[in-house]
N, C-alpha and C positions, 0 to 999 in steps of 0.2 A: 271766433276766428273762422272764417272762411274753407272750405272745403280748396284740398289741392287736388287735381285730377292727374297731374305730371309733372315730373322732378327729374332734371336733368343735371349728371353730373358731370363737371367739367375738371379730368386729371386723371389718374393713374389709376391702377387696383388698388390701395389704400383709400383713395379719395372713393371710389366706386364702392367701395365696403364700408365706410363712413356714411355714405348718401342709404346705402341700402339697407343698413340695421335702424336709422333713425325712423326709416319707410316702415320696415317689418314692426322694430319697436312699438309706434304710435297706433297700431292696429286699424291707421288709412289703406284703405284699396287703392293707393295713388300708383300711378305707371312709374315706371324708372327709364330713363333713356339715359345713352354714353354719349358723351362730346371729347372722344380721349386726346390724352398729350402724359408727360412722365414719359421715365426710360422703360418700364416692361411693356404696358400694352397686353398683356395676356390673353387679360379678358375679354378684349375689342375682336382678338384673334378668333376666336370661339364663337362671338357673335356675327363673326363675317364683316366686320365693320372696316371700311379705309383710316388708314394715318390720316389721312389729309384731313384738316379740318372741315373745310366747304364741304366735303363729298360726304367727310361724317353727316353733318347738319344735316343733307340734303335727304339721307340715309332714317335722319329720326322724324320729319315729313312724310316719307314714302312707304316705310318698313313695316314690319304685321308685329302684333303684339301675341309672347309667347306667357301661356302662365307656367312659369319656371319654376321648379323644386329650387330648394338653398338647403347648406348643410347649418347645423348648430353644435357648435363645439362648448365641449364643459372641461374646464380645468382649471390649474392652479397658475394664479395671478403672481405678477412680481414682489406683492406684499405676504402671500404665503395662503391668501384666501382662494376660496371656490368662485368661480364664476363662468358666465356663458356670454356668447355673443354669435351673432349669426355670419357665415361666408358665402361668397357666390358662385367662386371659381374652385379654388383650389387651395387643403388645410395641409401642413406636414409635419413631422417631425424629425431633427436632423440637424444633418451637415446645411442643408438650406437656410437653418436659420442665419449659421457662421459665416453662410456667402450674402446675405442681409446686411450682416455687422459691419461683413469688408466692404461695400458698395455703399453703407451709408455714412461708414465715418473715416477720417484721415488714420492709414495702417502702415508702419514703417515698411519699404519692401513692398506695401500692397497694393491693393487702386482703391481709390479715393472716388465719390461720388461726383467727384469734378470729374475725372476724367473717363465716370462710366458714361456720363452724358459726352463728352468730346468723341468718344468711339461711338456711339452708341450701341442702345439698350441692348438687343440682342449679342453684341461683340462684348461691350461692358459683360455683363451678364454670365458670356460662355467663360470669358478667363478669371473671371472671380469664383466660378464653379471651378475649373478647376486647380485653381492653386489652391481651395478649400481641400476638395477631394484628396489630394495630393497626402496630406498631414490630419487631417482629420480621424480620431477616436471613434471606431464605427460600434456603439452604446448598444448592448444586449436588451431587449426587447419582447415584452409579453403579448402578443397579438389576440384580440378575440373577437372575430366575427359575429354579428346575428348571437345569436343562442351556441352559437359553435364551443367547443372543446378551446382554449386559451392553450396557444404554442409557441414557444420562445423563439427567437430569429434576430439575430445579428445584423446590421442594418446601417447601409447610408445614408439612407434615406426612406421615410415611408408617407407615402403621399396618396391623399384620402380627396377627392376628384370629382366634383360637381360638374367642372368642364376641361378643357380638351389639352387646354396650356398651361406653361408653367414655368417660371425661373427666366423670363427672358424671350420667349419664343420656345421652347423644349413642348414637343407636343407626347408629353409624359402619359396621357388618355387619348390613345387615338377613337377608342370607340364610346367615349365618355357621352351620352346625352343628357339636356337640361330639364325634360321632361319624360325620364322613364322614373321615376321613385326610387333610384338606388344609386349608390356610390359607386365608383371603379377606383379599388383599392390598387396603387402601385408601389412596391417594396423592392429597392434597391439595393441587396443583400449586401452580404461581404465580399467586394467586387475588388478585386488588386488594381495597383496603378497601370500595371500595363494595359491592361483589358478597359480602364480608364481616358485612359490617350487613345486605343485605336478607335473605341466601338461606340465613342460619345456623340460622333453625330447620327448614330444613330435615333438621339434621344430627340434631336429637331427633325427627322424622317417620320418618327411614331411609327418606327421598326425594333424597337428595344424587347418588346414583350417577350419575344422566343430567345432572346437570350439568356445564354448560363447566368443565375442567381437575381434573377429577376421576378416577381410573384407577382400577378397580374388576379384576382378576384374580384364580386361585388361584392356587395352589401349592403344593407340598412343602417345598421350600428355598427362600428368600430370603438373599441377600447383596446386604451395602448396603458403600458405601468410600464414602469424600469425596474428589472431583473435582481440589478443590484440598488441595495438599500444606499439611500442620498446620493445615488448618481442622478446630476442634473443633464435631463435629456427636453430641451425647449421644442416650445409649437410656435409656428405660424399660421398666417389663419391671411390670403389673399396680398402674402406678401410684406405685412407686417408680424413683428414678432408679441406675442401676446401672453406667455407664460411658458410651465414647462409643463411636465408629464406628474401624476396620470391625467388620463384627458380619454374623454366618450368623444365620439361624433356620432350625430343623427342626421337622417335627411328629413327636412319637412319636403316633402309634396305640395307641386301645385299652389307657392305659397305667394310669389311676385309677381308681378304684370311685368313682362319686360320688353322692349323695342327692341329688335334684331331686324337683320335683314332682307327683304322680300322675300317670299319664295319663288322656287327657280322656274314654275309656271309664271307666275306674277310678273318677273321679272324680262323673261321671253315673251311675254305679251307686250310690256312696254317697248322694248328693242323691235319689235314687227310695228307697230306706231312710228316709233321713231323712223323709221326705213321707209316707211308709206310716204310717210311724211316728205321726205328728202328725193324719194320718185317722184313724187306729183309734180311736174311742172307750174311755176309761176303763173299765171294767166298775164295776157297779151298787155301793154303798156296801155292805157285807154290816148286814142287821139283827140285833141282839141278840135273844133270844128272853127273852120277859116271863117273868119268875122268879111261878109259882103258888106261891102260901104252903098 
């Protein structure tokens, strides 16, 4: 079979995480580029990438290619076995996965994936977070960093952060980058519904970090266990749900070729072209010379 050099995935963060473990999987050096569409868009956000499809396209012609870290998560599968599999954006454990559940199946009372797409992603997204948040059991939690001391912490959420987005648009890592080798751990403590309703947009600003019960760290390794024995505390892993708890995350370094967006030199160079371009006057109409009989 024929070598691939580039592999473009056309859909969501699922479909992007589908394209990108079969890439890591097969141990090919092949590039990854986005062509997105789906209701979250996450990951396109973080890449700097346009909705519009044209502009994407136009985006994976023109764009520089980043060798990106990815994380690798290890945990327990829906049949009770060990496994792993790799993410690009962003892994959690939580209430996220139960805003997963409501957005992707018909909920009496709830929203339905029909109509996360009629609002769309972002709007779908914020109100099925929070009617989750609302009623949700926030699961006692063993945290342990790197080599660190393991500390327990009560928790709405804990989101383990290769890049910058998350749940819809939530820019949950505002200082998250793709090529520093380390995770931005964010832990959304035991947060009450009021503090829930006022201080939630702040989670689409990536102004959340200084607030009360909120735990913002790096890391290399993260491992998470449940507190209490057979509490089911589920992961996701890029927006699909893929098992529960205990579960390690790792980051590999430096492990994808990925297409993103120009840099902002790059990109100011081309706009000063374009502008020359558009200065320059036409040259003159060329005239025909009168035919002497």
């Amino acid at each position: 079979m024929s070598a691939v050099d580039f592999i473009i995935a056309c859909g969501g963060d699922g479909t992007i995480n589908e394209v990108a473990n079969g890439i890591l999987e097969s141990s090919r050096d092949a590039g990854l580029g986005v062509l997105p569409s789906g209701t979250g868009g996450d990951f396109r956000r973080t890449l700097g990438l346009p909705a519009n499809t044209r502009e994407a396209a136009h985006r994976l012609r023109t764009g520089r290619t980043l060798r990106a870290d990815v994380g690798r998560v290890t945990y327990t599968n829906h049949q009770g076995e060990t496994e792993s599999r790799y993410f690009v954006g962003v892994a959690s454990a939580g209430a996220s996965t139960a805003v997963i559940e409501r957005l992707k199946a018909a909920d009496a009372g709830g929203l339905t994936a029909g109509a996360s797409r009629l609002l769309g992603g972002k709007l779908g997204f914020g109100i099925a977070t929070l009617q989750t948040a609302m009623k949700f059991q926030r699961p006692l939690v063993s945290v342990q960093l790197d080599d660190g001391e393991a500390r327990s912490l009560r928790t709405l959420n804990l989101c383990v952060c290769n890049a910058r987005y998350f749940g819809g648009g939530m820019m949950i890592a505002p200082d998250a980058r793709m090529n520093d080798g380390l995770f931005d751990v964010v832990a959304l403590g035991d947060i009450d519904r009021s503090t829930i309703i006022s201080r939630s947009y702040k989670l689409y600003r990536g102004t959340h970090l200084t607030t009360e019960m909120v735990h913002h760290r790096q890391a290399r390794r993260v491992r998470l266990l449940p507190e209490s024995a057979g509490e089911i505390v589920r992961v996701e892993a890029d927006g699909e749900i893929v098992g529960r708890l205990p579960a390690t995350f790792e980051i590999v370094p430096a492990k994808l070729n990925l297409r993103c967006r120009q840099s902002r030199r790059a990109r100011n160079l081309r706009l000063v072209r374009r502008a020359r371009r558009r200065a320059t006057p036409p040259p003159p109409p060329r005239r025909l010379a009168r035919r002497v009989s």
